[in-house]
C-alpha beads as a LAMMPS data file, in Angstrom:
LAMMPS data file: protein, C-alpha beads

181 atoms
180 bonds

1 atom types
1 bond types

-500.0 500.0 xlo xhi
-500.0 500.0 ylo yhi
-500.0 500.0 zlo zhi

Masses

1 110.0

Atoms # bond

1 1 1 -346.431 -54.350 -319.544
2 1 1 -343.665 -56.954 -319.180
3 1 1 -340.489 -57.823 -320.805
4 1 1 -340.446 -60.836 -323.241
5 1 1 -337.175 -63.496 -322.827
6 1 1 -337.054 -65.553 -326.042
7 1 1 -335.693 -68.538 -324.131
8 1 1 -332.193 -68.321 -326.747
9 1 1 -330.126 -65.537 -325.808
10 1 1 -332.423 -63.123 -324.183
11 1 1 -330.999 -61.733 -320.684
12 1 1 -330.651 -58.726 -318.717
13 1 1 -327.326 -57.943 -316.609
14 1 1 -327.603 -56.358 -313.909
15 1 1 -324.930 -53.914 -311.785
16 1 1 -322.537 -55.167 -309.079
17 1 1 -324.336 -55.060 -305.588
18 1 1 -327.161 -57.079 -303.512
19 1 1 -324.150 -57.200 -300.990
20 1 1 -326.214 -58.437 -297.729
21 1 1 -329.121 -60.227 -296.799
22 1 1 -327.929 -61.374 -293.077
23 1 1 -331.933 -59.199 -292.545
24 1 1 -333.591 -61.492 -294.674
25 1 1 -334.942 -61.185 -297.806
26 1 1 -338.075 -60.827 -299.495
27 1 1 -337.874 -61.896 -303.307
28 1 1 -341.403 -61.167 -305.771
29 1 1 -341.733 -61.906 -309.630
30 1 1 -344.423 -61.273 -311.804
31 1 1 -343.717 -63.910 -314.455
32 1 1 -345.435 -65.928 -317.303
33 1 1 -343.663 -68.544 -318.803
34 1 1 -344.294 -68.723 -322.432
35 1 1 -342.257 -72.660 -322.504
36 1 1 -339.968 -74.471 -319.998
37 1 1 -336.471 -74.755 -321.030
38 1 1 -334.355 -77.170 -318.364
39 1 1 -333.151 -75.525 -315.501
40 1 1 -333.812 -72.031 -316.429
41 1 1 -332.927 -69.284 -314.048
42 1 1 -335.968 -66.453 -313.196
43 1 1 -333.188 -64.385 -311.139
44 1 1 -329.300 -65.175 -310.567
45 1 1 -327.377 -63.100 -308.283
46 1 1 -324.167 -63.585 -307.236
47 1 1 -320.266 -64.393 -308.822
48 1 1 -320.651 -66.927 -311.032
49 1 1 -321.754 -70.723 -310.658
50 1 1 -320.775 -71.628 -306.378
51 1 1 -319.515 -68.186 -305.648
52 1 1 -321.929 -65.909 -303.200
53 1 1 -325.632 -67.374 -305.202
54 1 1 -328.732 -66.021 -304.672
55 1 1 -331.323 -67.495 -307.382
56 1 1 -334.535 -68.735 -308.484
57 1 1 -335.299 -70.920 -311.286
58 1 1 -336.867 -74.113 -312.459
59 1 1 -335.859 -77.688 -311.057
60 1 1 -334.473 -79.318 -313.734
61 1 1 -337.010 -80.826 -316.005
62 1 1 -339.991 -80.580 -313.493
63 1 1 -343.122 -78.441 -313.344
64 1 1 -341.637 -76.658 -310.160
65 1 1 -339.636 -74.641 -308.560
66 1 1 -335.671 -74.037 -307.384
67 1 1 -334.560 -71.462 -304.573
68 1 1 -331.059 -71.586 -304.138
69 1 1 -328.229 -70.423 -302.307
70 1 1 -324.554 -70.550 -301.200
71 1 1 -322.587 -70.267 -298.159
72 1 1 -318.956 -68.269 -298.515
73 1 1 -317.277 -71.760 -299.009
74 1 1 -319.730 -72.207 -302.224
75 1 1 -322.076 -75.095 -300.806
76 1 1 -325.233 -75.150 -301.913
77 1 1 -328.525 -75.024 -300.236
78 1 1 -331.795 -75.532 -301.879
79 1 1 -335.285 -76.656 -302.055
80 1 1 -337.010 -77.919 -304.915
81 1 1 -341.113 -77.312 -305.633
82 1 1 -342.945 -80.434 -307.180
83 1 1 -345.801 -78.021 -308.639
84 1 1 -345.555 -74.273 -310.036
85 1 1 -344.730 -73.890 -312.669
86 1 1 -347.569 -73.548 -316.482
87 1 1 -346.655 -72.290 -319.727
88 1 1 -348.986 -69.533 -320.140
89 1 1 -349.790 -68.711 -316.388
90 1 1 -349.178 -65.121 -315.186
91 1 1 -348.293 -65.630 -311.180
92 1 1 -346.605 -64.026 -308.547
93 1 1 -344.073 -66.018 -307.099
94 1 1 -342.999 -64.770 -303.723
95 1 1 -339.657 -66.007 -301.921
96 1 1 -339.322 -64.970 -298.654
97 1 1 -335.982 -65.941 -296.158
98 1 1 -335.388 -65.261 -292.790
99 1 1 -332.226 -63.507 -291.037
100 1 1 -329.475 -64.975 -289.547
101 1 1 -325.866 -65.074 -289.465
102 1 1 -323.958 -65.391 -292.604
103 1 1 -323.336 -69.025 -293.376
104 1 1 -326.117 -70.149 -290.927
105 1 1 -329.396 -71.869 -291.953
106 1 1 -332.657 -69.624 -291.932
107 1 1 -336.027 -70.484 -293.093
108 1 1 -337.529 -69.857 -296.346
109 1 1 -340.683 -70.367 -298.252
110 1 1 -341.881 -70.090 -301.250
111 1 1 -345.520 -69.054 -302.721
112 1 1 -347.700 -68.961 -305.569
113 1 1 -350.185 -66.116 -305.991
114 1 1 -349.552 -66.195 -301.694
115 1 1 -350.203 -70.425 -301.191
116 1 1 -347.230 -71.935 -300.041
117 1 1 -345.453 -74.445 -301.894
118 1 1 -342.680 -75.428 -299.838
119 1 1 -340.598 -74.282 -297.212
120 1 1 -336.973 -75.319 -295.447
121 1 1 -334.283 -73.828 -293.987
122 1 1 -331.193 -72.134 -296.793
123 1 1 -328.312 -70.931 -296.009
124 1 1 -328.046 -67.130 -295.096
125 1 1 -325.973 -65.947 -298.084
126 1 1 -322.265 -64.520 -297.053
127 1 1 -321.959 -60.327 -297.624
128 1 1 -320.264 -59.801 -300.811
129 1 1 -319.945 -57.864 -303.377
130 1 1 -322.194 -59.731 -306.358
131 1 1 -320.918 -58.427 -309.777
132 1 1 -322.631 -61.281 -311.671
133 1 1 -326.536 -60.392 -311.333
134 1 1 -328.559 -61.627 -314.203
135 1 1 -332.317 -61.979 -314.594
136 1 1 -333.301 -65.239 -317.337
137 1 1 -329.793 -66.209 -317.671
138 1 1 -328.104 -69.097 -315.922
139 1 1 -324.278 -69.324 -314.555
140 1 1 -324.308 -72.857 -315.872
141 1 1 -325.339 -74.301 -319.169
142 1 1 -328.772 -74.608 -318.917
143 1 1 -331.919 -73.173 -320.713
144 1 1 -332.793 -69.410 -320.340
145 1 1 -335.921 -68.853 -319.354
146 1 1 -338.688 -68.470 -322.250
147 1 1 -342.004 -65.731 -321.454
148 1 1 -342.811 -62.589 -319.893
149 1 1 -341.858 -61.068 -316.637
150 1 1 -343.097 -58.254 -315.509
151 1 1 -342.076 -56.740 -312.678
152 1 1 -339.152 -58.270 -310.041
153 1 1 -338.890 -56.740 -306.473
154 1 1 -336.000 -57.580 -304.493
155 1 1 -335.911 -56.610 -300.426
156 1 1 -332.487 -57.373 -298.246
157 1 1 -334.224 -57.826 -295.689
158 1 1 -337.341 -60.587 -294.557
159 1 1 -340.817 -58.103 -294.847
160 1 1 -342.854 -57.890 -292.152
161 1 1 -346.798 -59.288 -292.292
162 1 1 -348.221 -55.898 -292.796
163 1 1 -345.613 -54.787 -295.279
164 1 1 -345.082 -58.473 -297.454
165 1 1 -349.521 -58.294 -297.121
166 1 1 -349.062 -54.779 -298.812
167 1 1 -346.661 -55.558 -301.811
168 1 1 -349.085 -58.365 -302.515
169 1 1 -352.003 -56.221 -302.601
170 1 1 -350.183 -53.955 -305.040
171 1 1 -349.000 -56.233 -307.580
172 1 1 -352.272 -58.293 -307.556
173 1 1 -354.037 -55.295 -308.272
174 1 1 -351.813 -53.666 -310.851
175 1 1 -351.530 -57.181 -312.767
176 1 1 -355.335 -58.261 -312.230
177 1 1 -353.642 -61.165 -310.554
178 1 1 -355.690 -63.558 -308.074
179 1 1 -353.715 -63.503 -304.792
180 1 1 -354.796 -64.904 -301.655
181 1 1 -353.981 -62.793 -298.972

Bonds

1 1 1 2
2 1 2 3
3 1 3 4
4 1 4 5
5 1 5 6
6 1 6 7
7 1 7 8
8 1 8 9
9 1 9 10
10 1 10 11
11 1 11 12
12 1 12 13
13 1 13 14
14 1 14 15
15 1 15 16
16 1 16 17
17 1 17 18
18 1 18 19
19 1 19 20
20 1 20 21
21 1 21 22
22 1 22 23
23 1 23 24
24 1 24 25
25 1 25 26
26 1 26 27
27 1 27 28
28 1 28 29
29 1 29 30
30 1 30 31
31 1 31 32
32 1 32 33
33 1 33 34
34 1 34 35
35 1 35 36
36 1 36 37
37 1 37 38
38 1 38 39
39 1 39 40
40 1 40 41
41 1 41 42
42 1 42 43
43 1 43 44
44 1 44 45
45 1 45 46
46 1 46 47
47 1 47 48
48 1 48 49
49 1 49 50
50 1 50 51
51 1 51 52
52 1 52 53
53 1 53 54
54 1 54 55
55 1 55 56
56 1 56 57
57 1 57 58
58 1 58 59
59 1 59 60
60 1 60 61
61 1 61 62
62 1 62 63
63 1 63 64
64 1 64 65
65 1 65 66
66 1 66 67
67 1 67 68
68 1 68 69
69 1 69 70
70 1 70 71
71 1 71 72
72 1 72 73
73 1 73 74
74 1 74 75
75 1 75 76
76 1 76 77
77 1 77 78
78 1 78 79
79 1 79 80
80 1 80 81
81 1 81 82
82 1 82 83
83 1 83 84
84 1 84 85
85 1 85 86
86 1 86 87
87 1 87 88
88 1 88 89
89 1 89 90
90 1 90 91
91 1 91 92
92 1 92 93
93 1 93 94
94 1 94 95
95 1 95 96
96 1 96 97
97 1 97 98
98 1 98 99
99 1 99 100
100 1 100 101
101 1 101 102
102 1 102 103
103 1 103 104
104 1 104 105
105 1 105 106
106 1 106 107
107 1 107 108
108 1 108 109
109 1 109 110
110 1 110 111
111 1 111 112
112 1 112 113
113 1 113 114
114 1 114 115
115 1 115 116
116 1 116 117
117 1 117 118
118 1 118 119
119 1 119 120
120 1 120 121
121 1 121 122
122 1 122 123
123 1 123 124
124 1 124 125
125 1 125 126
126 1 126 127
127 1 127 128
128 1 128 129
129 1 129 130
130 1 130 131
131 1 131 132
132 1 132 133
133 1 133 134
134 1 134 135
135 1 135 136
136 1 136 137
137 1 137 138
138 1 138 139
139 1 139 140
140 1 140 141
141 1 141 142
142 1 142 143
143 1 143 144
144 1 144 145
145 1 145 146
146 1 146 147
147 1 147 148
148 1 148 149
149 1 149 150
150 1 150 151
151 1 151 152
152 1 152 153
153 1 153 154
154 1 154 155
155 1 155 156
156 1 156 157
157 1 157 158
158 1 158 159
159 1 159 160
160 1 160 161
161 1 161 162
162 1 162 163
163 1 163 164
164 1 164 165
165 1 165 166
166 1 166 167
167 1 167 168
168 1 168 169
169 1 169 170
170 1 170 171
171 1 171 172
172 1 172 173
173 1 173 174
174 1 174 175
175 1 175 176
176 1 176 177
177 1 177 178
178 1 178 179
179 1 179 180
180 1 180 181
């Protein structure tokens, strides 16, 4: 089962909240892109475009991945993938950050079917209140993303081994998915 985004004006809003991830956080989509619009957005949290972001989305024009994030003066911290991304490829793409102090830098990494991609240190997002949550919709105008996703799991806080090892084992088997573990 999964939800289909036509890539035009298919998006899902969702409430105010995700207020603090100063614990971590541990981030997993079960996706299949069906075509790669520029710069879609997988997941968008936050206030609106510099303003307390969370997100994950493509880079650009590029067969990889963006992780994102703000500090409470609305820099930006990111890291791009150069691979990851197939039209037609079911995945589970994992993003998991560590704790720290709001505004601080904390690393993050982030995985396909549990290989590692890339890693670097993000900002720890500020605590706020984020009213402007959307999943396959941008804050900026850019493509919306185009497929299937199936399942999104959001933690505010970094997993541990045991438990991240777990949610793995659960959504590989409940999407027939090939996940190293």
């Amino acid at each position: 089962p999964a939800l289909r985004f036509d890539g035009v004006d298919d998006h899902f809003t969702l409430p105010s909240g995700f207020q603090d991830f100063t614990a971590g956080m541990s981030l997993y989509v079960v996706m299949r892109p069906s075509g790669l619009t520029y710069g879609f957005k997988v997941l968008a949290l936050g206030n609106g475009a510099g303003q307390q972001n969370i997100g994950l989305g493509r880079a650009g024009d590029t067969a990889g991945f963006q992780v994102f994030n703000t500090n409470a003066d609305g820099a930006y911290s990111w890291f791009n993938t150069a691979t990851g991304l197939a039209v037609g490829e079911a995945s589970l793409i994992s993003v998991q950050q560590d704790g720290g102090t709001a505004g601080s830098l904390s690393y993050a990494e982030l995985t396909k079917n549990g290989i590692v991609l890339l890693g670097q240190n993000l900002f720890v997002p500020p605590v706020a209140t984020r009213s402007l949550n959307y999943i396959a919709k941008s804050y900026w105008n850019e493509g919306m993303f185009q497929g299937d996703i199936a399942e999104i799991i959001v933690y505010n806080r970094k997993l541990t081994a045991s438990e991240h090892a777990a949610v793995k084992a659960y959504i590989a088997s409940k999407y027939a998915l090939s996940v190293t573990p």
